[in-house]
OpenMM code with the backbone's topology and positions (N, CA, C; nanometers):
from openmm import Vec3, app, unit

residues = "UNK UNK UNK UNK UNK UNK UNK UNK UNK UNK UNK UNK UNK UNK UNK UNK UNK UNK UNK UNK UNK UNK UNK UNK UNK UNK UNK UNK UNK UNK UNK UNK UNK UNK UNK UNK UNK UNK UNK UNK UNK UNK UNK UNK UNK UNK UNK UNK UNK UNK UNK UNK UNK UNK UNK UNK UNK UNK UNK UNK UNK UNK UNK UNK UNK UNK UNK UNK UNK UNK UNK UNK UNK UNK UNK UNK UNK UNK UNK UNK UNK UNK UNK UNK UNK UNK UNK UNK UNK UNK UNK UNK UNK UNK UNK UNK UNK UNK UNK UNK UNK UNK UNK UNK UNK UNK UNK UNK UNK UNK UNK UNK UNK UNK UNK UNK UNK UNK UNK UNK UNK UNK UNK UNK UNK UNK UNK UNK UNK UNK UNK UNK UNK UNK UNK UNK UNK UNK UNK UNK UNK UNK UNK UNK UNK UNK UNK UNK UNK UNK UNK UNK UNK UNK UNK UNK UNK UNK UNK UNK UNK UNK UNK UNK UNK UNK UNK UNK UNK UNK UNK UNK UNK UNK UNK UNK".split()
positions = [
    Vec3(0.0838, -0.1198, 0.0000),
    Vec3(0.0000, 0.0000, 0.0000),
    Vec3(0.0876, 0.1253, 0.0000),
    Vec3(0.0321, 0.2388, -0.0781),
    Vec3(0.1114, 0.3717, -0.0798),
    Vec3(0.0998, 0.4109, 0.0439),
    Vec3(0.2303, 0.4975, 0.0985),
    Vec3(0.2397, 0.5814, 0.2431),
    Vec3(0.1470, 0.7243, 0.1950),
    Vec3(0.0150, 0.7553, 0.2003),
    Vec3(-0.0188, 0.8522, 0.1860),
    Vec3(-0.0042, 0.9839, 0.3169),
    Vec3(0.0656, 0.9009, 0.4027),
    Vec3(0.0354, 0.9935, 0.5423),
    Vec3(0.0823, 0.9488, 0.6782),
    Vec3(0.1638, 0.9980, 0.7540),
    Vec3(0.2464, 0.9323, 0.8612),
    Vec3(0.1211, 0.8627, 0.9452),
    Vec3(0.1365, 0.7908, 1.0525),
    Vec3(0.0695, 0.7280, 1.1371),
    Vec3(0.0418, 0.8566, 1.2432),
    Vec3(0.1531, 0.9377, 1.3190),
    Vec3(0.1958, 1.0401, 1.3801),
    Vec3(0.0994, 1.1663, 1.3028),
    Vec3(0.0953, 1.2029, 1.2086),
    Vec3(-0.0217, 1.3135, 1.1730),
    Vec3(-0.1406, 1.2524, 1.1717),
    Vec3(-0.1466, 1.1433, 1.0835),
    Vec3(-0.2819, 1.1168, 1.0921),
    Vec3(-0.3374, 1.1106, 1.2504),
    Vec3(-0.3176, 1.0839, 1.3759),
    Vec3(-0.3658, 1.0764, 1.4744),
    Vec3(-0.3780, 1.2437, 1.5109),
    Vec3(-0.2987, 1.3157, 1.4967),
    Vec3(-0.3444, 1.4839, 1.5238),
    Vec3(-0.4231, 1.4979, 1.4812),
    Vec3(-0.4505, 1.4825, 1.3268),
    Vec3(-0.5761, 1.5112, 1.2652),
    Vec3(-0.6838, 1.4397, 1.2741),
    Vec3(-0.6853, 1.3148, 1.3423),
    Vec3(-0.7794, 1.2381, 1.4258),
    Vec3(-0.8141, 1.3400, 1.5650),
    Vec3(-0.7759, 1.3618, 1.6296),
    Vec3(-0.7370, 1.4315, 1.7590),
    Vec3(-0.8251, 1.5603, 1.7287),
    Vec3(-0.7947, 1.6442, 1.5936),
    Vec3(-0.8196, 1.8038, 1.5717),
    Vec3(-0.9798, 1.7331, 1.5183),
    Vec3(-1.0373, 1.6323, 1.4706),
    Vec3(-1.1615, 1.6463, 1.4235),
    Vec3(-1.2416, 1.6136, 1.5265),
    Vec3(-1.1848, 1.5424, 1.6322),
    Vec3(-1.2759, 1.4925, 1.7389),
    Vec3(-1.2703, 1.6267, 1.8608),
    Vec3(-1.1457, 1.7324, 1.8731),
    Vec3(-1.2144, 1.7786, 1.9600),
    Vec3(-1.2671, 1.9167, 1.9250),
    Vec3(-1.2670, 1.9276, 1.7636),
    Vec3(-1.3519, 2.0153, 1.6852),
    Vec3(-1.4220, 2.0247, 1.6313),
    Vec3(-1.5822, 2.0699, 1.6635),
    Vec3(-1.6884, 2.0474, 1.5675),
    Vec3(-1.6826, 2.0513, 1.4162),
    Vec3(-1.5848, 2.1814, 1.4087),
    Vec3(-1.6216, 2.3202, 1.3137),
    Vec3(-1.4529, 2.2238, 1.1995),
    Vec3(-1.3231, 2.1496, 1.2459),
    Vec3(-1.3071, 2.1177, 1.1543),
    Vec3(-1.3409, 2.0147, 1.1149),
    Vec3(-1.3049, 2.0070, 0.9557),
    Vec3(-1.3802, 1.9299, 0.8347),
    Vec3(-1.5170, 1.9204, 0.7964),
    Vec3(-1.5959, 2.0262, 0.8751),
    Vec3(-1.7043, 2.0158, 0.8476),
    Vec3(-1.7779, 2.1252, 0.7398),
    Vec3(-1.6924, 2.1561, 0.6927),
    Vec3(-1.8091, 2.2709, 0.6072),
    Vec3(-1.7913, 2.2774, 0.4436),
    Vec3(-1.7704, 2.1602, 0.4229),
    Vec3(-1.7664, 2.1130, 0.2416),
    Vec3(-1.9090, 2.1120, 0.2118),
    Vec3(-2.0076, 2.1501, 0.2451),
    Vec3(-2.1441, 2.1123, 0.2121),
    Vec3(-2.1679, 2.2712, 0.1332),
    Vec3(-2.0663, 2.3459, 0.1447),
    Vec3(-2.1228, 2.4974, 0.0989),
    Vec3(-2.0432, 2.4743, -0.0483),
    Vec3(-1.9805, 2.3817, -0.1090),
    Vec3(-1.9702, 2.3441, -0.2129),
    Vec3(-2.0253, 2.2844, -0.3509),
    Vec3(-2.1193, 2.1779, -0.2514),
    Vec3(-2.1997, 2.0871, -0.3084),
    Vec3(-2.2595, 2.1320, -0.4637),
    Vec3(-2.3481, 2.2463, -0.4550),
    Vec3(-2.4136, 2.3207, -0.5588),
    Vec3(-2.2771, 2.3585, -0.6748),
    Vec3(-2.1746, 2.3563, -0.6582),
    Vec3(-2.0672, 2.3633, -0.7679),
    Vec3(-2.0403, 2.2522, -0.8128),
    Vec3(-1.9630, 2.1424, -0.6937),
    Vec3(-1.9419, 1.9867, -0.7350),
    Vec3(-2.0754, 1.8875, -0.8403),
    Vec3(-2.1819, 1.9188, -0.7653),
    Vec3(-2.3478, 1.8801, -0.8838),
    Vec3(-2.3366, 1.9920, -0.9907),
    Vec3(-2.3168, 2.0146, -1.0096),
    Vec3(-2.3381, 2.0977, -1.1702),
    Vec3(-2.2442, 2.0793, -1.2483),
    Vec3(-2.0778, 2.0517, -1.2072),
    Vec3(-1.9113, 1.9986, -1.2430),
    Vec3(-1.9811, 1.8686, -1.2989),
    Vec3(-2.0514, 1.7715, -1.2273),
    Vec3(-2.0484, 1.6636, -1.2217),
    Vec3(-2.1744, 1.6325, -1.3161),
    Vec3(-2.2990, 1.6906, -1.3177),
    Vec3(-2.3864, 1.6648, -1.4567),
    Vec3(-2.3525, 1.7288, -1.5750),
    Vec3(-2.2572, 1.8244, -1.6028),
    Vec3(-2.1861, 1.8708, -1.7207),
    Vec3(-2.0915, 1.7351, -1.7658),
    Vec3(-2.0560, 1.7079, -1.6988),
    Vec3(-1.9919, 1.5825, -1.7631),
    Vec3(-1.9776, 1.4473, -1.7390),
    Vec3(-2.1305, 1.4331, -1.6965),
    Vec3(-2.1634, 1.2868, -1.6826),
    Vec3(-2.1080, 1.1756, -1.5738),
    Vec3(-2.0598, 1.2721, -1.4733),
    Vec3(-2.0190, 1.2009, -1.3542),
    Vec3(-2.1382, 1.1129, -1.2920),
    Vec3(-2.0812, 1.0138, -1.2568),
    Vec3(-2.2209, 0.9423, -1.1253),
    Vec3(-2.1602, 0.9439, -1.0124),
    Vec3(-2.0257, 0.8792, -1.0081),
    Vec3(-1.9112, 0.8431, -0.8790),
    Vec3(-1.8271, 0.9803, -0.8782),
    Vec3(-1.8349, 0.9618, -0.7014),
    Vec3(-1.7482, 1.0558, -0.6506),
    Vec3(-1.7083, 0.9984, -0.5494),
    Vec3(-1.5423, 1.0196, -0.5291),
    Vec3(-1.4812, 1.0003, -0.3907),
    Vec3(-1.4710, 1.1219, -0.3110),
    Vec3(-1.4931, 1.1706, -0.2233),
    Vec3(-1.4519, 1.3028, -0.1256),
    Vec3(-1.3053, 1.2302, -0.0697),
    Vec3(-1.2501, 1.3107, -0.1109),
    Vec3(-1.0523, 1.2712, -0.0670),
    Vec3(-1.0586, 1.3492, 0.0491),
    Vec3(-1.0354, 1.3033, 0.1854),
    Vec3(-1.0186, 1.3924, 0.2894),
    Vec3(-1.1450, 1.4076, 0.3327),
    Vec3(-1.2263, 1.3822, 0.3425),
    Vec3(-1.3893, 1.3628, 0.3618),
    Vec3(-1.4679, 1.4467, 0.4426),
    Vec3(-1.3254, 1.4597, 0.5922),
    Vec3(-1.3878, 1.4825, 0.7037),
    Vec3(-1.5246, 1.4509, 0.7724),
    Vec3(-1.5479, 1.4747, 0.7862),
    Vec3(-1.7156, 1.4548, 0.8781),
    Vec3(-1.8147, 1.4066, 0.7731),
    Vec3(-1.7758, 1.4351, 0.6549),
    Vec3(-1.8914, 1.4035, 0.5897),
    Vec3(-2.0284, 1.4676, 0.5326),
    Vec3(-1.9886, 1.6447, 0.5363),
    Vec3(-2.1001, 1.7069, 0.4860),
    Vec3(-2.1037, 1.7295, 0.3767),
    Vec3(-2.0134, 1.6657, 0.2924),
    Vec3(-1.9983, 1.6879, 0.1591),
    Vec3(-2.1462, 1.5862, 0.0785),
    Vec3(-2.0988, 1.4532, 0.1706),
    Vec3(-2.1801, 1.3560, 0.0916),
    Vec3(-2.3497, 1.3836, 0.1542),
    Vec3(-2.3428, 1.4293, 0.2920),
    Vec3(-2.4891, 1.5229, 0.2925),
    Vec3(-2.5349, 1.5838, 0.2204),
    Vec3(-2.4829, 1.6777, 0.2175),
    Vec3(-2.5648, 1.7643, 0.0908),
    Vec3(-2.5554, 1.7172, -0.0599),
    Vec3(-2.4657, 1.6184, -0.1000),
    Vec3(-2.5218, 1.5904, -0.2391),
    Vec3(-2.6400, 1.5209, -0.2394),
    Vec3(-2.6336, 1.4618, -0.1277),
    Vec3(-2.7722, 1.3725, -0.1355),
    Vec3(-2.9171, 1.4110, -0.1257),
    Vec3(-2.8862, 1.5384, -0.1131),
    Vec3(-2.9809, 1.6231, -0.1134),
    Vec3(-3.0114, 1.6987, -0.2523),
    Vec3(-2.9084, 1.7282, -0.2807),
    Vec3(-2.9024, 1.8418, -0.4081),
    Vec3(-2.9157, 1.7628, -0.5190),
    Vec3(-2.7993, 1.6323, -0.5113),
    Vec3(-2.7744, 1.5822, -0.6620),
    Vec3(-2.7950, 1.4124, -0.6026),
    Vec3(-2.9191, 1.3149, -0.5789),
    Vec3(-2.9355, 1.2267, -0.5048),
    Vec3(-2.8806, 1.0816, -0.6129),
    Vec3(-2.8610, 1.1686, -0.7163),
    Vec3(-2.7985, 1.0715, -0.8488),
    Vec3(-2.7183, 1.0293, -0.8656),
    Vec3(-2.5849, 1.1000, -0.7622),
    Vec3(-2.5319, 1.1009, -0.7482),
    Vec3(-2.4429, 1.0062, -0.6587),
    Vec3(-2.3338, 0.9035, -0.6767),
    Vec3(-2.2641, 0.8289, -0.5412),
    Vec3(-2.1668, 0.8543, -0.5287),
    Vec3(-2.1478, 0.9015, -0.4104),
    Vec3(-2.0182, 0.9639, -0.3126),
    Vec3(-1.9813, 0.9035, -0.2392),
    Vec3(-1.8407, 0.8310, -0.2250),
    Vec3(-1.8079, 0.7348, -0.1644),
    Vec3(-1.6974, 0.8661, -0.0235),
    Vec3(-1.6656, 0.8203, 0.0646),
    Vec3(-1.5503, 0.8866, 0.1289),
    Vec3(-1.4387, 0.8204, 0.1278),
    Vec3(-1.3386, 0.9092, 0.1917),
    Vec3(-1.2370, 0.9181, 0.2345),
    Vec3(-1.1549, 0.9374, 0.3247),
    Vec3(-1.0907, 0.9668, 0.4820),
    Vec3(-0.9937, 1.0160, 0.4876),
    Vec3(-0.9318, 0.9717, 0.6247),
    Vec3(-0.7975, 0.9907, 0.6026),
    Vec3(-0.7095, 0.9025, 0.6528),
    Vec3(-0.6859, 0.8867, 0.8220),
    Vec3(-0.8123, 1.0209, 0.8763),
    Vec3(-0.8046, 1.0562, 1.0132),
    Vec3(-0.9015, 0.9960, 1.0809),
    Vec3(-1.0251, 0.9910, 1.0150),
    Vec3(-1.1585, 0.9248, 1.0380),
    Vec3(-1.2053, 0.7938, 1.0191),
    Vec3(-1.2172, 0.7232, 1.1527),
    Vec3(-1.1877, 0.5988, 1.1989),
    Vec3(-1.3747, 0.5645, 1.0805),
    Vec3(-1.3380, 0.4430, 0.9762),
    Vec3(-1.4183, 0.3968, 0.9660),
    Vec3(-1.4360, 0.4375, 0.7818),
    Vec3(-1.3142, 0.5305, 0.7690),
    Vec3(-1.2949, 0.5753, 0.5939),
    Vec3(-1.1938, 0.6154, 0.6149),
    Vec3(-1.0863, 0.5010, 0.6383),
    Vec3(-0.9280, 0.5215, 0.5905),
    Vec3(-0.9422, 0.4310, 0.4749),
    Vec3(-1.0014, 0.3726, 0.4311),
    Vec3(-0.9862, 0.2730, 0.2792),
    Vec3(-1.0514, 0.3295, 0.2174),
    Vec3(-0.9329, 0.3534, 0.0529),
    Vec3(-0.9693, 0.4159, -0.0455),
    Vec3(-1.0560, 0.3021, -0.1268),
    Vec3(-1.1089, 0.3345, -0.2241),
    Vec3(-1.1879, 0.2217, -0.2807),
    Vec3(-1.1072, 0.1665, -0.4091),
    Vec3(-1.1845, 0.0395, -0.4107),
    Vec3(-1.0905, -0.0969, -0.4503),
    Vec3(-1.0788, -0.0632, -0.6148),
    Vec3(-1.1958, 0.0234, -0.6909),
    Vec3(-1.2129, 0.0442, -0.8312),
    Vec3(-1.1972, 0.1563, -0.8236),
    Vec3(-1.1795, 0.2675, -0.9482),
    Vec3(-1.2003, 0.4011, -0.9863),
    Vec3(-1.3431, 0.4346, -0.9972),
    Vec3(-1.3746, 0.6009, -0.9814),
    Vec3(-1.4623, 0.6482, -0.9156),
    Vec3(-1.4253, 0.7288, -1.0638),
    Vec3(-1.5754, 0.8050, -1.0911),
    Vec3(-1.5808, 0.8882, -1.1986),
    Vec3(-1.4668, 1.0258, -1.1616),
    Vec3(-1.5328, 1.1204, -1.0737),
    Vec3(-1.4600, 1.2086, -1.0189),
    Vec3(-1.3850, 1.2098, -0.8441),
    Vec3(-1.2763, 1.2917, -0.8402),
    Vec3(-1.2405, 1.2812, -0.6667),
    Vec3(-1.2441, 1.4417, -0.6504),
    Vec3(-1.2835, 1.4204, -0.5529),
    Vec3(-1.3136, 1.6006, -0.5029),
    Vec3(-1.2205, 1.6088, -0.3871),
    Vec3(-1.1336, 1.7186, -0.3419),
    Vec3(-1.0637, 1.7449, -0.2522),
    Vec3(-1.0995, 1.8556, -0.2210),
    Vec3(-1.1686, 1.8794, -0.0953),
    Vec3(-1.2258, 2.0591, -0.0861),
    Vec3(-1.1073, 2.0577, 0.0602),
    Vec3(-1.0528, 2.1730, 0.0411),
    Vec3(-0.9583, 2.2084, 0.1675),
    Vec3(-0.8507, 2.0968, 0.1678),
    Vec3(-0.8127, 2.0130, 0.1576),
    Vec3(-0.7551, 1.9169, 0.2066),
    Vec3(-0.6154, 1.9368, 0.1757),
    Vec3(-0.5562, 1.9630, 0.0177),
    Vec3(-0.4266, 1.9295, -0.0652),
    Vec3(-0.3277, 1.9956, 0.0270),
    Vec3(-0.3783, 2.1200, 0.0883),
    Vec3(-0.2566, 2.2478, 0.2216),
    Vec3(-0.2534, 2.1574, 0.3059),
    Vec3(-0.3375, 2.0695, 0.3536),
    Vec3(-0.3157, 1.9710, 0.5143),
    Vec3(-0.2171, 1.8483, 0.4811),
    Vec3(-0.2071, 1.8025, 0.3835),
    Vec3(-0.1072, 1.6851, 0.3327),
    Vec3(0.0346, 1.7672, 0.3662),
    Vec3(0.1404, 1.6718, 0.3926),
    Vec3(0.2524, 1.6229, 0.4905),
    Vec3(0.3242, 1.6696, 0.3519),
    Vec3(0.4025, 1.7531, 0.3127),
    Vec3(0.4994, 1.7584, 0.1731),
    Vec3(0.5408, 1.6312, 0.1343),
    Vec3(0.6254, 1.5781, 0.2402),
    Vec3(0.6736, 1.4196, 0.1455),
    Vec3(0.6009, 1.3466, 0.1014),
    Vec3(0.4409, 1.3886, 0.1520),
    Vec3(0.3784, 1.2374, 0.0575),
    Vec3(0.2863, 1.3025, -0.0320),
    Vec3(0.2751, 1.4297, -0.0844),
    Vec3(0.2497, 1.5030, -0.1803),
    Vec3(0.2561, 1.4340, -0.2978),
    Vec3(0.3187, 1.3813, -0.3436),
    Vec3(0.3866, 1.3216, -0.4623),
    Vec3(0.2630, 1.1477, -0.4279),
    Vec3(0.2789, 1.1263, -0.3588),
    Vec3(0.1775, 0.9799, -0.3223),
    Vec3(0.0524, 1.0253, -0.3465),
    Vec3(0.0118, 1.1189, -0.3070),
    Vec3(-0.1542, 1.1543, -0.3135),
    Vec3(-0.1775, 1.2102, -0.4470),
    Vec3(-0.1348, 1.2583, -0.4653),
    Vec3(-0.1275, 1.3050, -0.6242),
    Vec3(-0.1592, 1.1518, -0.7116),
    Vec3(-0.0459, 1.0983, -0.7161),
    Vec3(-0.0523, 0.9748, -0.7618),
    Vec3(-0.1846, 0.8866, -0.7160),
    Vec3(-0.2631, 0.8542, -0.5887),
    Vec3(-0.3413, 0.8099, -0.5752),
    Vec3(-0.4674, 0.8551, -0.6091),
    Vec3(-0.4509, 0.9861, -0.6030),
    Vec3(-0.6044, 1.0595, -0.6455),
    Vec3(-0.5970, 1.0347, -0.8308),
    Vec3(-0.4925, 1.0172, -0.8599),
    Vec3(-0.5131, 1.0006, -1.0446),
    Vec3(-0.5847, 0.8618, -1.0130),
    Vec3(-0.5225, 0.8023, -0.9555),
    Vec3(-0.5333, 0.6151, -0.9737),
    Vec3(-0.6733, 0.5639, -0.9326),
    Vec3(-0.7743, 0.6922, -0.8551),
    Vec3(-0.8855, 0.6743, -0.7959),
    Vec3(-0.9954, 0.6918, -0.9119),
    Vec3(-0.9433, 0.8094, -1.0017),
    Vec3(-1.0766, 0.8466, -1.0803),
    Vec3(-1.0565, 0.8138, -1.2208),
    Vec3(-1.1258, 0.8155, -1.2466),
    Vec3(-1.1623, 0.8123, -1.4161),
    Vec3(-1.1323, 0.9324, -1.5510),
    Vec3(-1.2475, 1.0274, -1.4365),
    Vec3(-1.2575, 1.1374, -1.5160),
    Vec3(-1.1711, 1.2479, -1.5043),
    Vec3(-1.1592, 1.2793, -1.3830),
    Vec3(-1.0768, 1.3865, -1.3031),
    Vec3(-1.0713, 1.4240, -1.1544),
    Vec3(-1.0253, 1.5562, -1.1384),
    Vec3(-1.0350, 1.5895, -0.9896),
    Vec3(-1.1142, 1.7547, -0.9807),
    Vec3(-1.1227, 1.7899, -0.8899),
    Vec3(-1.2063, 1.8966, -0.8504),
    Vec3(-1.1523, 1.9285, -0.7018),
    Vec3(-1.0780, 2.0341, -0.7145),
    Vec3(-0.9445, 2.0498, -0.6184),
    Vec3(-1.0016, 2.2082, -0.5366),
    Vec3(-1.0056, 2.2609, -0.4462),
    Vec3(-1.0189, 2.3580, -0.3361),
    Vec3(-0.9370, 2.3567, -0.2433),
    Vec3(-0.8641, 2.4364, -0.2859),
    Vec3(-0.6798, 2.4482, -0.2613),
    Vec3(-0.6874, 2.5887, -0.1900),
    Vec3(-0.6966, 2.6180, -0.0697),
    Vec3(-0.6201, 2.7351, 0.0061),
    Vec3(-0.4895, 2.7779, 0.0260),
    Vec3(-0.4523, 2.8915, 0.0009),
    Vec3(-0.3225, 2.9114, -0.0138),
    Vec3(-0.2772, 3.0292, 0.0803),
    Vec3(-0.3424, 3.0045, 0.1775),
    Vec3(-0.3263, 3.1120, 0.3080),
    Vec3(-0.3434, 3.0182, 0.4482),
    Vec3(-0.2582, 3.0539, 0.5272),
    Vec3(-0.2554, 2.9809, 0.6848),
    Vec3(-0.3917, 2.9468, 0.7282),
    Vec3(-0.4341, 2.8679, 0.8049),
    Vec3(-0.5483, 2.8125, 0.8799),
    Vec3(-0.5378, 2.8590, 1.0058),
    Vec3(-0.6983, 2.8663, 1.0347),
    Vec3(-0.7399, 2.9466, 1.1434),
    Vec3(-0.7080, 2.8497, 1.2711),
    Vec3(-0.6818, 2.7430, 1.2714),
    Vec3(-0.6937, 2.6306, 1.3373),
    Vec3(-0.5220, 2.5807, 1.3638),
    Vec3(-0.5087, 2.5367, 1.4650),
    Vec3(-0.3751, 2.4653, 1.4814),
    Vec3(-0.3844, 2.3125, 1.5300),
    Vec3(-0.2924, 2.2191, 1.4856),
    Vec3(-0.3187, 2.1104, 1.5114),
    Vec3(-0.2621, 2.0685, 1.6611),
    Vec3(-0.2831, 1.9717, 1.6718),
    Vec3(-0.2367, 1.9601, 1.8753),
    Vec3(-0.1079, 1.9652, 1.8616),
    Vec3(-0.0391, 1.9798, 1.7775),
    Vec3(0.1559, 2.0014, 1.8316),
    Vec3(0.1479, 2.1328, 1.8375),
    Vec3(0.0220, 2.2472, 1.7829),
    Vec3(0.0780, 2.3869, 1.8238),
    Vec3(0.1054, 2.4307, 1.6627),
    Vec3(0.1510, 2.3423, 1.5078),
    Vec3(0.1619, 2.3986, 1.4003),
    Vec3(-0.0082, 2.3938, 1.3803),
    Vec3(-0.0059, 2.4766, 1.2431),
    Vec3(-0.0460, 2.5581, 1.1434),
    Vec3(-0.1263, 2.4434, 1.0947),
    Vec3(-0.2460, 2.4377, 1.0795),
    Vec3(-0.3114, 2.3174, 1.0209),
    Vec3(-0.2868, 2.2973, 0.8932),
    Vec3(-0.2378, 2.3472, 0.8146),
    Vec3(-0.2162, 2.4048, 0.6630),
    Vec3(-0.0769, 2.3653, 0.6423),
    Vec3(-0.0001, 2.2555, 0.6333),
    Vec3(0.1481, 2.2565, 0.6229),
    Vec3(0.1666, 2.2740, 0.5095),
    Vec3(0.1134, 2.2891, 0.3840),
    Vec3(0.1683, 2.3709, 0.2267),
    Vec3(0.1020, 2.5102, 0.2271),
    Vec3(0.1599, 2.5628, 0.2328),
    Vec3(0.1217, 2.7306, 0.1951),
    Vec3(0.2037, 2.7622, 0.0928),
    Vec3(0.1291, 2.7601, -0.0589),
    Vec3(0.2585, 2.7584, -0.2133),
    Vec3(0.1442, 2.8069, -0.2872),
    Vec3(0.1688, 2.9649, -0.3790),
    Vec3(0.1097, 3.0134, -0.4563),
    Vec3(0.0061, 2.9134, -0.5704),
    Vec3(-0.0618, 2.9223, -0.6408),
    Vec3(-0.1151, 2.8219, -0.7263),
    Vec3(-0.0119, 2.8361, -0.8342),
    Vec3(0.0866, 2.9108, -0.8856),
    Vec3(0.1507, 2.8432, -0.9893),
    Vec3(0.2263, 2.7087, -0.9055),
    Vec3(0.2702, 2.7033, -0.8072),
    Vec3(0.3723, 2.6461, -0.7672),
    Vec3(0.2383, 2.4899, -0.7833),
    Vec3(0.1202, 2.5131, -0.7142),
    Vec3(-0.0009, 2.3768, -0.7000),
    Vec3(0.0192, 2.3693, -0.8828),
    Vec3(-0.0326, 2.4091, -0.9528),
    Vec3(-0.0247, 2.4218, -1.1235),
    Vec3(0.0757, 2.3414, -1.1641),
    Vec3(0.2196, 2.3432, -1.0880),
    Vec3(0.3074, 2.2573, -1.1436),
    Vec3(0.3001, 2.1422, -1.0910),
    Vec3(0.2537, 2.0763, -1.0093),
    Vec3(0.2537, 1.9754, -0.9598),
    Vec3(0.0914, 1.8794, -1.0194),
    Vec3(0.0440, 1.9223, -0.9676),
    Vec3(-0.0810, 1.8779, -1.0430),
    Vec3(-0.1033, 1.8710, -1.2056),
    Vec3(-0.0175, 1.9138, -1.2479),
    Vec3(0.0368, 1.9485, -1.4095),
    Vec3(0.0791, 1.8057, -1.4479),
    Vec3(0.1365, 1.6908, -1.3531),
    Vec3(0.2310, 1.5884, -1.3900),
    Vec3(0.1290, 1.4582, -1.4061),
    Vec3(-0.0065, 1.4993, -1.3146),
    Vec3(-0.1313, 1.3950, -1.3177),
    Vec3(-0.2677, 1.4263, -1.3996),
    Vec3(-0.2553, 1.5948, -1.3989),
    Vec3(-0.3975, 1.6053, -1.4703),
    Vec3(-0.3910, 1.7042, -1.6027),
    Vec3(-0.4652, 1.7100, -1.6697),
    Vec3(-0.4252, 1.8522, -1.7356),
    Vec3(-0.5326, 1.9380, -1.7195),
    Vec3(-0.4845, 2.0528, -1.6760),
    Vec3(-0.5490, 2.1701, -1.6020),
    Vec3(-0.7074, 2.2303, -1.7317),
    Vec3(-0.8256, 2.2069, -1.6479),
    Vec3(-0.9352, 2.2188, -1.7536),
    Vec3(-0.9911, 2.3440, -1.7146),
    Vec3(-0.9754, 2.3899, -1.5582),
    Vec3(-1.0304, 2.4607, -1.5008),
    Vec3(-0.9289, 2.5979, -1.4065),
    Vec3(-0.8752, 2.6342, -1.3856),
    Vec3(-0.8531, 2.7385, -1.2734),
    Vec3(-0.9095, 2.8855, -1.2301),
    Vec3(-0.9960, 2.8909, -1.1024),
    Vec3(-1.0635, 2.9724, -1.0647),
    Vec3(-1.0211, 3.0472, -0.9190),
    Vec3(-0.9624, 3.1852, -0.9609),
    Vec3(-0.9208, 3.2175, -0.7933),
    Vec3(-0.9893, 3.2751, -0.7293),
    Vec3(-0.9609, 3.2636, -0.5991),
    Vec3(-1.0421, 3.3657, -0.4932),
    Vec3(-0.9669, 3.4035, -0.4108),
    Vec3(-0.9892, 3.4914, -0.2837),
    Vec3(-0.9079, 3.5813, -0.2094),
    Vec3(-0.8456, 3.4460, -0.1327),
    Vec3(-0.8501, 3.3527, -0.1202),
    Vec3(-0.8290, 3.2851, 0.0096),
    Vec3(-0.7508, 3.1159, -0.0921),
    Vec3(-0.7225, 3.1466, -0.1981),
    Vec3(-0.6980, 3.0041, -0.3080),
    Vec3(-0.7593, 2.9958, -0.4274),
    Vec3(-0.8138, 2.8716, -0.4745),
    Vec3(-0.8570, 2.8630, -0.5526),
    Vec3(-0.9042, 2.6987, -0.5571),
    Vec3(-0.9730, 2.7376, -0.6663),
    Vec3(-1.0663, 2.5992, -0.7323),
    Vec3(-0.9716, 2.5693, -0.8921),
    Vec3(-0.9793, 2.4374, -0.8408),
    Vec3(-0.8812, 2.3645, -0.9883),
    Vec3(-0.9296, 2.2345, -1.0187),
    Vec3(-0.9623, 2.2225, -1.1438),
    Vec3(-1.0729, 2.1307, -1.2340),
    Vec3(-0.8883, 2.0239, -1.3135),
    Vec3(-0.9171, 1.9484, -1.2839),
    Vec3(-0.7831, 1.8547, -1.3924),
    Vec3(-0.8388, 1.7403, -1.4704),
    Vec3(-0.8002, 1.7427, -1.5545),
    Vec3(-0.8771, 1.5923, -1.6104),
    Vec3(-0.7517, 1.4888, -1.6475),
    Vec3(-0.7746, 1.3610, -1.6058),
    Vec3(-0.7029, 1.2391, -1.6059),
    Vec3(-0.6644, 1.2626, -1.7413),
    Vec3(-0.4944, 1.2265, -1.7633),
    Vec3(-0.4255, 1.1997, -1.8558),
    Vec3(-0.3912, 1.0210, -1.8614),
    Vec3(-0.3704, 1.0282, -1.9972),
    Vec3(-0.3989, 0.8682, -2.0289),
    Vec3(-0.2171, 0.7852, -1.9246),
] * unit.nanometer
topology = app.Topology()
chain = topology.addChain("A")
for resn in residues:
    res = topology.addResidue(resn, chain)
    for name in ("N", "CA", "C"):
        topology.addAtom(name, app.Element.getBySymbol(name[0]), res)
C-alpha cells in the first residue's frame, strides 16, 4: 500500500476532528458547484478525498441524489480505505494544504489512480485558522497556485482554474 500519510499526523488530525466540531465540516457549501461539475460531464461516482465529517456527501444527497459519493480520509476511523475500483470524479475541498509535503507526490498519484474522469481540487493558499495539537499551522503547504499548477500538471491537465481571495478551485482531467 502507498504511504499517503504518517501514522503520527494522521492521529493529530484524528485528535483536531474529534475535539472540533467546526473542523472538516463545512464542504457542504460546495456541493451546488461539485453537482453541476459533475452533470456537465456525466459524472455518477465521486470520492470526497479527505472527507472529514462528511457534509460533503450530505448535501449531495440532497441536491444531486444521483449522485454516489463514496468517502475518504485518513483521520476518520471507519474511511481510511480508499476504494478498490475508480470512481468517476475525486473532489478534494480544503484538504491538498493539510497533506505532509513528502507524501504530496503519493496523493497526487493516488487521487489520479482513484478516478476516471478527473479531480475537482479547493486548494487554500493562506494559513489556517486552526492549529493542530503540536501547536503547528493546520495548513502545512502554503505555495502560490503556480507552484499547486506545477505539480498537479504531472497527473492532470489543467481544464479549469478559478481564484479567490483565500486560493482557488482547480478542475484537472485524467491523462492517459
Amino acid at each position: 500500500m502507498i504511504n499517503l500519510i504518517s501514522p503520527e499526523y494522521a492521529e493529530l488530525n484524528r485528535q483536531l476532528h474529534e475535539d472540533r466540531a467546526d473542523y472538516g465540516a463545512d464542504a457542504a457549501r460546495n456541493a451546488k458547484q461539485i453537482a453541476q461539475v459533475a452533470r456537465a460531464n456525466k459524472v455518477r461516482t465521486i470520492l470526497d478525498y479527505g472527507c472529514g465529517k462528511g457534509a460533503l456527501k450530505g448535501a449531495l444527497a440532497e441536491l444531486a441524489p444521483e449522485l454516489e459519493v463514496l468517502e475518504y480520509d485518513p483521520a476518520i476511523p471507519g474511511k481510511t480505505t480508499l476504494p478498490a475500483t475508480p470512481v468517476d470524479m475525486v473532489a478534494a475541498l480544503d484538504v491538498m494544504e493539510h497533506i505532509e509535503p513528502e507524501h504530496l507526490e503519493a496523493v497526487l498519484a493516488s487521487m489520479r489512480a482513484a478516478s476516471r474522469w478527473g479531480v475537482l481540487l479547493l486548494i487554500t493558499t493562506v494559513p489556517a485558522t486552526k492549529n493542530l495539537p503540536d501547536g503547528r499551522n493546520a495548513h502545512l503547504i502554503l505555495e502560490p497556485k503556480d507552484w499547486w499548477e506545477s505539480r498537479l500538471g504531472v497527473y492532470f491537465k489543467t481544464a479549469l482554474v478559478q481564484e479567490g481571495p483565500t486560493g482557488f478551485v482547480y478542475i484537472g482531467l485524467c491523462k492517459p
